[in-house]
N, C-alpha and C positions, 0 to 999 in steps of 0.2 A: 796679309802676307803670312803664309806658314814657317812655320819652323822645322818642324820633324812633326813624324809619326812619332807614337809609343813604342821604343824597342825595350828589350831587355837590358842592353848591355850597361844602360844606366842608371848603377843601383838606386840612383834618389829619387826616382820615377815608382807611382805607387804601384805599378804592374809587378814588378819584382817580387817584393813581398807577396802579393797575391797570388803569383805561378808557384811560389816558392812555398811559401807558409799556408794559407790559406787553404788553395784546392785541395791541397793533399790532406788538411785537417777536415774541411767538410766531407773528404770522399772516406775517409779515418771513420768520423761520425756515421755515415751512412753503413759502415760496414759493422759496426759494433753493434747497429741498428738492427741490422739483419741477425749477426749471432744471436743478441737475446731473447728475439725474435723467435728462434728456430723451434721450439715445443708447439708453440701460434702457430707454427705454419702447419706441422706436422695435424694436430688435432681439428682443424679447420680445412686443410688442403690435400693431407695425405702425403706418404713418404715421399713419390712421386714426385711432388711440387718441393717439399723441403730438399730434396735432392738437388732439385735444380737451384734452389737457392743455395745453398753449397755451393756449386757451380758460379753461379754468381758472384760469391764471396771471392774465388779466386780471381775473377777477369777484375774484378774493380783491386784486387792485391796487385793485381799486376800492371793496372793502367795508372797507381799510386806510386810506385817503382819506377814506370819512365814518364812522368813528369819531376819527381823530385832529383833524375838522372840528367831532362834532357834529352830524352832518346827524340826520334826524326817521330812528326807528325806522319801516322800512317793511313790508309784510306778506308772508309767505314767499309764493314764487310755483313751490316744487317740487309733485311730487305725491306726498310721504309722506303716510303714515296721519294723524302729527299735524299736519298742515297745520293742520286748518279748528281744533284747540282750539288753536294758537299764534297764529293772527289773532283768534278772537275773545278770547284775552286783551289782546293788542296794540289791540285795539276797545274795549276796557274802560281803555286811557290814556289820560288827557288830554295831546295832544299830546309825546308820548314821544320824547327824545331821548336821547343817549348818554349826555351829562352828567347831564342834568337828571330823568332815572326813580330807578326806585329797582334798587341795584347788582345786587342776584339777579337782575332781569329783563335789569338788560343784558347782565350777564355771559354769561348763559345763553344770551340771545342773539346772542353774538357767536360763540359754539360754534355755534350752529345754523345760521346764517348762513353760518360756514365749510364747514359740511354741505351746506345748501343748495347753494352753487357745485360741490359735488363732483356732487352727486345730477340735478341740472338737467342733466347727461349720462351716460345711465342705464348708458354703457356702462365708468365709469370706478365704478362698483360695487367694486369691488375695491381700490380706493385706500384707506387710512389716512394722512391728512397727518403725522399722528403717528407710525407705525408704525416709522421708520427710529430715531425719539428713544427710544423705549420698548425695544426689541431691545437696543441700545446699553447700557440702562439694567441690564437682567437680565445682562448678557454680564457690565458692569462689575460685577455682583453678586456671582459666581459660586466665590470664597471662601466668603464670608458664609452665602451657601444652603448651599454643603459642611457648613460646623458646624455650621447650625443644622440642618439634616436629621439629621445625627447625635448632635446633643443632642434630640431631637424621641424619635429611634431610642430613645436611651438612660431620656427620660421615663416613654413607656411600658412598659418593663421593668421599672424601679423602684416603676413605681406599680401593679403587680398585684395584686391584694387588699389594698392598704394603701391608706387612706383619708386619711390624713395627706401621704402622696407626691402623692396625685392632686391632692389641697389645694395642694400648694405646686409642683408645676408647674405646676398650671391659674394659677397668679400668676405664674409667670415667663414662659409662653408667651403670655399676654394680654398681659406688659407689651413681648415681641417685635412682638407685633400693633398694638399702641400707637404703639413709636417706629419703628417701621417705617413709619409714614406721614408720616415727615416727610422720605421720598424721594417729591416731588410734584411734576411737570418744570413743572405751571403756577404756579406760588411762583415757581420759576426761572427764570422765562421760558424752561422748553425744554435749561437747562443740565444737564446728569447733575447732581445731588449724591446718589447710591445709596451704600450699604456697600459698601466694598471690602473688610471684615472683618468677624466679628458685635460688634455694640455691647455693650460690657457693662454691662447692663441694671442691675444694683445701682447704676452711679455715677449712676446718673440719677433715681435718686428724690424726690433732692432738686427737679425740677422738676417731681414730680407733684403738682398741685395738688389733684384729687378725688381718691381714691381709693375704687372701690365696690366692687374685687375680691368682697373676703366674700359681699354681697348677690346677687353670680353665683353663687357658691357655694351659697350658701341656695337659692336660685333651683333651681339644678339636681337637687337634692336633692328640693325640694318638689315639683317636677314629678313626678321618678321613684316620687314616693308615690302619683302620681297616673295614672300608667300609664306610654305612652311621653313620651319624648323628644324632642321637634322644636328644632330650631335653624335658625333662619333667617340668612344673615349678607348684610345689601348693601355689596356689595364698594364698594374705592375705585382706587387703585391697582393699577399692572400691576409687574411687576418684582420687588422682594426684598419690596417690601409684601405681592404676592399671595402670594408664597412663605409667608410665615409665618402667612399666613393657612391656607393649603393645611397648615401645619404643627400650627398648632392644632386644627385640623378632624379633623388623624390622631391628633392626641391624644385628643380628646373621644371619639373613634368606638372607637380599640383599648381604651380605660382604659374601658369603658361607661356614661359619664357619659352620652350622649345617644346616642339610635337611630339619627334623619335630620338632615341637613343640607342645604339648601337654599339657594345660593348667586345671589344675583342682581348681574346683572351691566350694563352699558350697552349700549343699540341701535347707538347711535354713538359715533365717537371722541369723546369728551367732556372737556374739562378737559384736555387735552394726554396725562396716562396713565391717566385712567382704565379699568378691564378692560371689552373688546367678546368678545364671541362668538370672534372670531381672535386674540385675543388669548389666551385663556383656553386654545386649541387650540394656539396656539403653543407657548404656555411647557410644556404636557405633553410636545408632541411634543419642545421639547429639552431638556426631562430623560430622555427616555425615549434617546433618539439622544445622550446626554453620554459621557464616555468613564469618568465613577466609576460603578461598577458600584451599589454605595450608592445614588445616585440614582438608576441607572437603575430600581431594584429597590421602591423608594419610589413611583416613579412610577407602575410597574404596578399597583401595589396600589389606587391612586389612579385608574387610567381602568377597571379595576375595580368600585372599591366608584359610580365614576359612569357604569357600564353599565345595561342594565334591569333593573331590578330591585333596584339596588345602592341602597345606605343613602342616597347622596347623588344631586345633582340641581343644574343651571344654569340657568339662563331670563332670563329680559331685558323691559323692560317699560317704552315709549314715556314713562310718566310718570315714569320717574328720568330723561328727558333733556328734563322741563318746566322753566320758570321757579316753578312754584309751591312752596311748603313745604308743607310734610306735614300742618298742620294742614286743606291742605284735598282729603287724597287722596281721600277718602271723597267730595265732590263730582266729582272729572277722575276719578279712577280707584276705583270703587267695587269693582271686580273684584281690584285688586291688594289694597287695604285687607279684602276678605274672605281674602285667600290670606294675610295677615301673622298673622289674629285666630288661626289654626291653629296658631301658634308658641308653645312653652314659653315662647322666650327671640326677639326681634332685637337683634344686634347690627348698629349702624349704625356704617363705617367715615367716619372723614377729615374734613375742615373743610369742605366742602361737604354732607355729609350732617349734621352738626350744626347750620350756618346754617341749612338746610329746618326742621329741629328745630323750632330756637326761633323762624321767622319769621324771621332774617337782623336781627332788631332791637337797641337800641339799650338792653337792658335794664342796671341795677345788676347790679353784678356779685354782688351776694347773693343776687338772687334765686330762691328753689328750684328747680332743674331739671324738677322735673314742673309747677310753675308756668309756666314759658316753654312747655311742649309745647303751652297751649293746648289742650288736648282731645283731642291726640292720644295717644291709647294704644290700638293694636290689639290690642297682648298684651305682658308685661312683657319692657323695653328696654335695652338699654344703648348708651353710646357710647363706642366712644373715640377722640379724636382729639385731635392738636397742635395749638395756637393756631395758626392763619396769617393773621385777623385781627383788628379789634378789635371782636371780640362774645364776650362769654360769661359763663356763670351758674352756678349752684352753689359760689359761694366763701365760704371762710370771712373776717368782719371782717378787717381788715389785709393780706391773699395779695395784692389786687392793689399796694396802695401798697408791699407787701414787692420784690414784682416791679419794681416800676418800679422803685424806689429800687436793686436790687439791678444790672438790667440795663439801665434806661434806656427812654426813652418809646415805644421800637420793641419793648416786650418783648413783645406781643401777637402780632406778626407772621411773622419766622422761624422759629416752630417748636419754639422752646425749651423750650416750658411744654407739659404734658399737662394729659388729664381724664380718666378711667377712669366714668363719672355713670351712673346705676342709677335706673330708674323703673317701677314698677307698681302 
C-alpha cells in the first residue's frame, strides 16, 4: 500500500532541504568553478569561448534564482534529442513548480536545466561543470584503488577452480561495490567525501540491512546452465565507486563466472559524479598513464577486454538522464528495455537508480522489493545501494525502528545503511 509520493510541502521529507539547500549550492559551486576558470578558458579556447562562458555564468545565475524562488518549471529550449519527451512530460504537470512537483522531477530537472545552459552554446560542448569535482575526487582516491586493485589481483588467483573462493570473493567485491557509493559529490553538495584508504568492509555489516548476495550467486550459476553469461551493470558514480566497479567486472570476467559485461553509463553530467562517456575515458586513461605499474598493467587488460570484439562493452542512453522511473521504460525507452531483457543479471548502482526502481515513493518499509518494482523486471535484478534518502523497501519488521533508535531520525539519509535486494 502506498502512502504519498515526495512533495514538497513537507518540510521533514529529505527533498526539501535538497530543492532548497543543496541544488542551489552545487549549481553556486559550479559557477565559482567557471569564474576561476575564466584565464583557462581564455588561454586554451580563445576570447570567443570565455565569452560564451560568461554567458553561461549568467543562465546558471538565473536558473539558481528560480529554484531558491520557486519559480514554474519551464520547458527546455536547447536542441537535444530529449528535448521534445522532457516538455511533453513537463506538459503532462499541472502547474509544476520546484517545491510543489514531485522530487524526481525536479531534481532531474535541475541537472538538465544545468545541461541545458551549457548546451544552448554548442561550442562549449566540451564543458563538464562537474568535471574539475569528480578528477579531484579519483586523485583523492588513489590509495584505496592501489589495494583494492591488488586484492581484486589476488581474488582471482585464489579463486581458480575453487568454487568456494569465487563464493566468497564475489561477497566481498559486491560488498566493495556497495559501500563504495557512498562517495556521491551530490549528497555533498560537490564536497570530496572519497576513500583515502580501502574500507574495511567486514566492520560494516552490521549496516547491511538486505542482504541478497547468495541469490547473485544462484543467479549466476543458473544462467551458466543455461548457456552464456551476460551482465549488464548501470553504473552510478565516477571515482573509487567506478573503480570497484571496474574491479568487480575483472573479477567476474577472469574467475568465468560471466562471459559479457555491458556497462551503461550517462549522456550528461548528471547528479554532480555521475560516469559520462569522458569520464569513463578518463579514469582509463589515468590508470593507464599512473606511475604503479600494477595498475597500469590492470588497466590494459581493461581497454582490452573493452575493444572490439572484447567481452565487455559502454553505451549511454538519453533515458537514464529522464525524470521517469523505470516502471515506465518500456513506454520512453522501449529500445533500451529490449537491450536490458538480454541480461542474465542487472545490477542497478546508487540511490538514484533505486528511487527510479521503486517510483521514488513513499512506500512501508516492509514492503517486498519486487513488489515496489511495479512491473518492472526485464530480466533478473539486483541493486545495491546506500540509503541517501527516505525511501526504501525490503525490510525486515523492527530494521527501520532498530535504525532510527540506533542512529537517530537522519538515519536514512547519509549513507549509513546498505541494501544488497535481489529480484526475478
Amino acid at each position: 500500500m502506498l502512502i504519498n509520493l515526495h512533495f514538497f510541502c513537507n518540510l521533514r521529507d529529505f527533498a526539501y532541504p535538497t530543492m532548497k539547500e543543496r541544488v542551489p549550492i552545487i549549481i553556486t559551486k559550479a559557477l565559482d568553478t567557471l569564474n576561476r576558470k575564466n584565464k583557462i578558458f581564455i588561454k586554451d579556447h580563445g576570447q570567443e569561448v570565455a565569452d560564451l562562458v560568461i554567458a553561461l555564468v549568467g543562465r546558471l545565475s538565473k536558473l539558481c534564482y528560480e529554484v531558491k524562488t520557486n519559480k514554474p518549471l519551464t520547458p527546455l529550449t536547447d536542441k537535444a534529442e530529449d528535448n521534445e519527451c522532457w516538455n511533453r512530460i513537463l506538459s503532462e504537470e499541472e502547474n509544476p513548480c520546484w517545491f510543489n512537483s514531485a522530487w524526481l522531477l525536479t531534481e532531474c530537472y535541475a541537472y538538465r536545466r544545468i545541461m541545458e545552459a551549457v548546451m544552448l552554446s554548442p561550442q562549449l560542448g566540451f564543458l563538464d561543470p562537474f568535471g574539475e569535482q569528480k578528477r579531484e575526487a579519483l586523485i583523492g582516491a588513489m590509495n584505496a584503488i592501489k589495494a583494492l586493485v591488488r586484492n581484486t589481483q589476488a581474488a582471482v588467483k585464489a579463486s581458480i577452480d575453487d568454487s568456494k573462493s569465487k563464493r566468497h570473493h564475489l561477497n566481498q567485491l559486491m560488498r566493495v561495490c556497495l559501500w563504495g557509493n557512498r562517495c556521491d559529490l551530490s549528497i555533498s553538495a560537490g564536497q570530496s567525501n572519497t576513500y583515502g584508504e580501502m574500507p574495511e568492509i567486514e566492520t560494516l555489516d552490521s549496516y547491511l540491512l538486505t542482504d541478497n548476495i547468495d541469490q547473485v550467486w544462484n543467479q549466476f550459476n543458473v544462467a551458466r546452465l543455461e548457456g552464456k553469461v551476460v551482465l549488464h551493470v548501470v553504473l552510478d558514480n565516477a571515482g573509487f565507486e567506478l573503480l570497484s566497479d571496474f574491479c568487480l567486472a575483472d573479477f567476474l570476467t577472469s574467475s568465468g563466472l560471466v562471459d559479457r559485461i555491458h556497462f551503461h553509463g550517462k549522456p550528461l553530467p548528471w547528479f554532480v559524479s555521475d560516469v559520462t562517456p569522458m569520464d569513463w575515458d578518463w579514469t582509463l586513461d589515468q590508470l593507464t598513464n599512473c606511475e604503479d605499474t600494477v595498475m597500469q598493467s590492470m588497466a590494459s587488460v581493461w581497454k582490452q577486454r573493452l575493444g572490439d570484439g572484447g567481452p565487455w562493452s559502454f553505451s549511454v542512453h538519453d533515458f537514464w538522464c529522464s525524470p521517469c522511473d523505470f516502471s515506465r521504460m518500456k513506454r520512453y525507452a522501449p529500445d533500451l528495455h529490449s537491450i536490458l531483457e538480454e541480461a542474465s543479471l542487472v545490477i542497478f548502482k546508487g540511490d538514484l537508480n533505486y528511487r527510479k526502481l521503486i517510483g521514488d515513493l513513499k512506500w512501508p518499509f516492509c514492503t517486498p522489493f519486487k513488489e515496489a518494482l511495479r512491473g518492472f523486471q526485464p530480466a533478473p535484478l539486483c541493486a545495491l545501494r546506500t540509503i541517501k534518502c527516505d525511501t526504501v523497501v525490503g525490510l525486515s519488521e523492527g530494521q527501520a525502528e532498530k535504525a532510527l533508535e540506533t542512529t537517530g531520525e537522519d538515519w536514512m539519509i547519509p549513507g549509513t545503511y546498505g541494501v544488497i535486494q535481489f529480484s526475478s
